[in-house]
N, C-alpha and C positions, 0 to 999 in steps of 0.2 A: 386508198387512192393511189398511190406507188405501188410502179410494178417491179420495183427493186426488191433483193431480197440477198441473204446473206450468200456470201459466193460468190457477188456480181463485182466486177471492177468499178469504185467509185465514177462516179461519172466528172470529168474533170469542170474545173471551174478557175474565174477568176474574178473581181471586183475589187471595188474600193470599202475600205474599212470605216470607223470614226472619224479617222484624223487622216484621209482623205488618202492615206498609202494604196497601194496595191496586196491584195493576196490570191494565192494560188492556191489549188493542191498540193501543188510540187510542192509548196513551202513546208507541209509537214512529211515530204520524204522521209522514211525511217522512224517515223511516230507513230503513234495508236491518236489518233481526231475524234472527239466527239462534236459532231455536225450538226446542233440543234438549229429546227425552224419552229419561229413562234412568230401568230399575228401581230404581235401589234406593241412597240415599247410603252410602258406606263401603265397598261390593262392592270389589273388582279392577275389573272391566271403567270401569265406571262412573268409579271415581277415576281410572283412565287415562284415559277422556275426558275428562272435567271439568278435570283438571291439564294438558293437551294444549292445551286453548284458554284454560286461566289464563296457561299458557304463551307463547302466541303470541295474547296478547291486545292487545297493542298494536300488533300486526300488524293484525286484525279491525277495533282500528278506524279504524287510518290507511287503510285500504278501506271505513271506513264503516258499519260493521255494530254493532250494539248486539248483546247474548247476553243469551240467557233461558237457564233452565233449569227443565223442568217433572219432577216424580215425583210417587206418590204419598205421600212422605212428610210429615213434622208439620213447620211451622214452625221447630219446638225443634229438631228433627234435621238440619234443612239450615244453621238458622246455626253447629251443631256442626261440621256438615260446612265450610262456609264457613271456620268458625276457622280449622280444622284443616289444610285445604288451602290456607289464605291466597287462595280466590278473588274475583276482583276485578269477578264479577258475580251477580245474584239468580239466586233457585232459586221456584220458584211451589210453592207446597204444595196439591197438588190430590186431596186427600184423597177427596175425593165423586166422582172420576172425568171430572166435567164437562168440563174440556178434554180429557183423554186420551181420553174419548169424542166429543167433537166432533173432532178430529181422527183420530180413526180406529187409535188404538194401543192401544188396550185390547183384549184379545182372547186365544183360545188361544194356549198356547204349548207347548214339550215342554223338556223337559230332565233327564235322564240315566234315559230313559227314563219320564217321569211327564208328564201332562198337568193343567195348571192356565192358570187364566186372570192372567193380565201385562201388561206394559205392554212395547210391541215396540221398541225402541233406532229411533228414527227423530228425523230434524233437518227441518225445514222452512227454507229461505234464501228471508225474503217482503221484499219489494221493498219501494220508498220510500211506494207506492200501496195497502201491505195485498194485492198478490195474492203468491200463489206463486210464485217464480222456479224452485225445484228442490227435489224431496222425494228424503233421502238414507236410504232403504231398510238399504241392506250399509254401517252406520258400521263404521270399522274405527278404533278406540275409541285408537290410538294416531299416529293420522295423519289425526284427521280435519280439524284447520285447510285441512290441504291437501285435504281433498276440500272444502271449501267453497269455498277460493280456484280451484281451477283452472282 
């Protein structure tokens, strides 16, 4: 679905988080981001990702990496999710689609036979300089620290 690809200068961004702040790009100047987009807080899939890297999050950042997490869900709903999951990094509520369409994950999708438009499970890993280091297409929602470390 993204036509991004490693090399590419992130594409910059900015929204509101949980608890109603502001965040940037800029805000992880000098950091390695791991930029995760998932449909939907509460799913299965989705809470196995998100609990995966709460999980081995101090893994992520003894490597360096700050975590986003972007949906298009409501502020109110991701700090529920946050509660609930005890995760120990923000979720961007990106309700108007603006990052999800600057990075290229908003778009068809099919499932159990029905076509609607979604948001495609993809992670961007952008370096210390705002570019792309590696966009991860196939997350596999239960292992995916280790595809970002590998």
């Amino acid at each position: 679905m993204t036509t991004l690809k490693a090399g590419d200068k992130a594409p910059d961004f900015s929204g509101k988080i949980e608890n109603g702040s502001m965040v940037s790009l800029n805000d992880f100047a000098g950091k390695k981001l791991v930029l995760y987009f998932y449909p939907k807080d509460m799913t299965p899939g989705c809470t196995t990702q998100s609990c995966n890297l709460r999980d081995n999050y101090d893994m992520l950042l003894k490597n360096g990496y700050a975590v986003l997490g972007v949906s298009a869900d409501s502020e109110k709903r991701h700090q529920k999710f946050i509660e609930k999951y005890d995760l120990p990094f923000s979720l961007l509520a990106d309700e108007d689609h603006t990052v999800l369409n600057a990075y290229g994950v908003w778009g068809p999708k099919k499932f159990m036979g029905r076509e609607f438009d979604g948001i495609h499970r993809t992670t961007f890993v952008i370096d210390e300089n705002g570019v792309i280091e590696e966009v991860i297409a196939k997350v596999k929602t239960k292992e995916h620290t280790a595809q970002i470390l590998k």
